[in-house]
C-alpha positions, -999 to 999 in steps of 0.1 A, spaced: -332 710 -279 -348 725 -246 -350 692 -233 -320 674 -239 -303 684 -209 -339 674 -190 -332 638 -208 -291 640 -201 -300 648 -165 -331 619 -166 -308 594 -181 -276 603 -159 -303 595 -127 -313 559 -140 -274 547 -145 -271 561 -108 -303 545 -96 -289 513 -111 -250 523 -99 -264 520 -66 -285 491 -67 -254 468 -80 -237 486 -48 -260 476 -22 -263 439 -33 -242 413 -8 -217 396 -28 -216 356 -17 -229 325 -26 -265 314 -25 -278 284 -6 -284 264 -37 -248 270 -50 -235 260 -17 -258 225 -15 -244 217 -54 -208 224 -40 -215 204 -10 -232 176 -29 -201 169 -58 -179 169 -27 -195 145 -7 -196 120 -42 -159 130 -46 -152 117 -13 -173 85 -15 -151 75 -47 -116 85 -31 -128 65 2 -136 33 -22 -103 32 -38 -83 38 -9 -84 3 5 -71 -13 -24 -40 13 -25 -32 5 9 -32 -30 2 -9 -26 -28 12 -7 -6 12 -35 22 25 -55 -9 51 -38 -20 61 -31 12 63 -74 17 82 -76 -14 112 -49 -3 115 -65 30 118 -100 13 148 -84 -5 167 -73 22 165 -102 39 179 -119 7 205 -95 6 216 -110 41 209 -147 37 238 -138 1 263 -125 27 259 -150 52 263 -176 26 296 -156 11 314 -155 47 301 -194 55 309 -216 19 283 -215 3 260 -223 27 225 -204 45 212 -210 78 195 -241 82 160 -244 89 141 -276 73 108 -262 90 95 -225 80 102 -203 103 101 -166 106 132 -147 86 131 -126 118 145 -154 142 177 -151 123 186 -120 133 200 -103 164 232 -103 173 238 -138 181 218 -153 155 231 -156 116 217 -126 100 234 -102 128 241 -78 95 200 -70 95 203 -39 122 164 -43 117 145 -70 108 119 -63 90 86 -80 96 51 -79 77 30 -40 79 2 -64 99 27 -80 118 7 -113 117 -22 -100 128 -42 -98 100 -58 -133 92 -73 -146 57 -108 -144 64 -120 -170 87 -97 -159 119 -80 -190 124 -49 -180 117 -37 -207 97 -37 -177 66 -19 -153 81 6 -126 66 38 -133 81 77 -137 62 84 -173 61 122 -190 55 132 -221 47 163 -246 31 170 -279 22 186 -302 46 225 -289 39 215 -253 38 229 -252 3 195 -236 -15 168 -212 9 134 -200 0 121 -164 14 83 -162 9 52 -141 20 14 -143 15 2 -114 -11 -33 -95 -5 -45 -85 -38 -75 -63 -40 -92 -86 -56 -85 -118 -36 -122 -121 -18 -119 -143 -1 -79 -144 -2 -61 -167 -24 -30 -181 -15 -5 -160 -38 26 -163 -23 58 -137 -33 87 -161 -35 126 -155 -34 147 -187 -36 186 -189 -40 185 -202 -72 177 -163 -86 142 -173 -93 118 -142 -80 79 -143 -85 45 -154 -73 33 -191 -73 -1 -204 -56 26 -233 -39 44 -229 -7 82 -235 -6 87 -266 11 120 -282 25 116 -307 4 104 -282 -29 125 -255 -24 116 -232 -52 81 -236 -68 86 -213 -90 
């Protein structure tokens, strides 16, 4: 029993030996944990950066389809205060050279126009694809078609999916162009 407090004493030294070890050791991260961090952030970023395109093209979409809306919201008023009847165009135009103050859709305080604003082309450059809002009737102005080019994700190279709006209460997509003479494709 002599030595038990010789081994209590040994014993109590080792647990403060190894007390004082843990105590000196720099808390952090190591290299290797930082390059694995580093690493899954960096693949993270590479899929959020792939799928954002597509989102903002949805959004450019949905945006079209809302401004397509209001305008129709203004060719029906026009049409209540004037019998029946919607500004006559019998070539597409843009839904924004109705409005102003002078013009027949004076209600529109701002007239919205495609997120590109026609600058964005399908493609080849031309031009002849572009994103723009288009409007047009029939010769009396008695029926009206509101229309705008869709960009789908997908579409590479672009199809021509057009959004339609027509008097009629027909709403939807169609691979045809209004025409004067076909109003409403859909």
């Amino acid at each position: 029993m002599k030595n038990f407090p010789q081994l209590l004493s040994l014993d109590y030294q080792i647990k403060l030996n190894f007390r004082f070890l843990n105590h000196n050791r720099k808390k952090g991260f190591t290299i290797i944990e930082l390059l694995i961090v580093v690493s899954i952030l960096g693949i993270l970023a590479t899929f959020a950066l792939n799928t954002f395109p597509s989102a903002r093209q949805r959004a450019a979409d949905a945006r079209r389809q809302s401004d397509l809306k209001q305008y129709q919201a203004a060719l029906e008023a026009y049409a209540n205060s004037n019998d029946g009847r919607y500004p006559a165009r019998t070539t597409a135009v843009a839904p924004s050279e109705l409005c102003g103050s002078t013009n027949p859709l004076s209600s529109l305080s701002n007239c919205p126009v495609d997120p590109t604003n026609g600058n964005d082309t399908c493609g080849s450059g031309s031009g002849s694809c572009s994103y723009v809002y288009r409007y047009v009737t029939n010769a009396l102005g008695t029926e009206y078609a509101l229309w705008a080019r869709l960009r789908r994700p997908s579409d590479i190279p672009p199809t021509n999916l057009f959004f339609i709006i027509c008097s009629n209460g027909r709403t939807g997509t169609s691979t045809t162009q209004p025409s004067s003479s076909s109003i409403c494709p859909l």
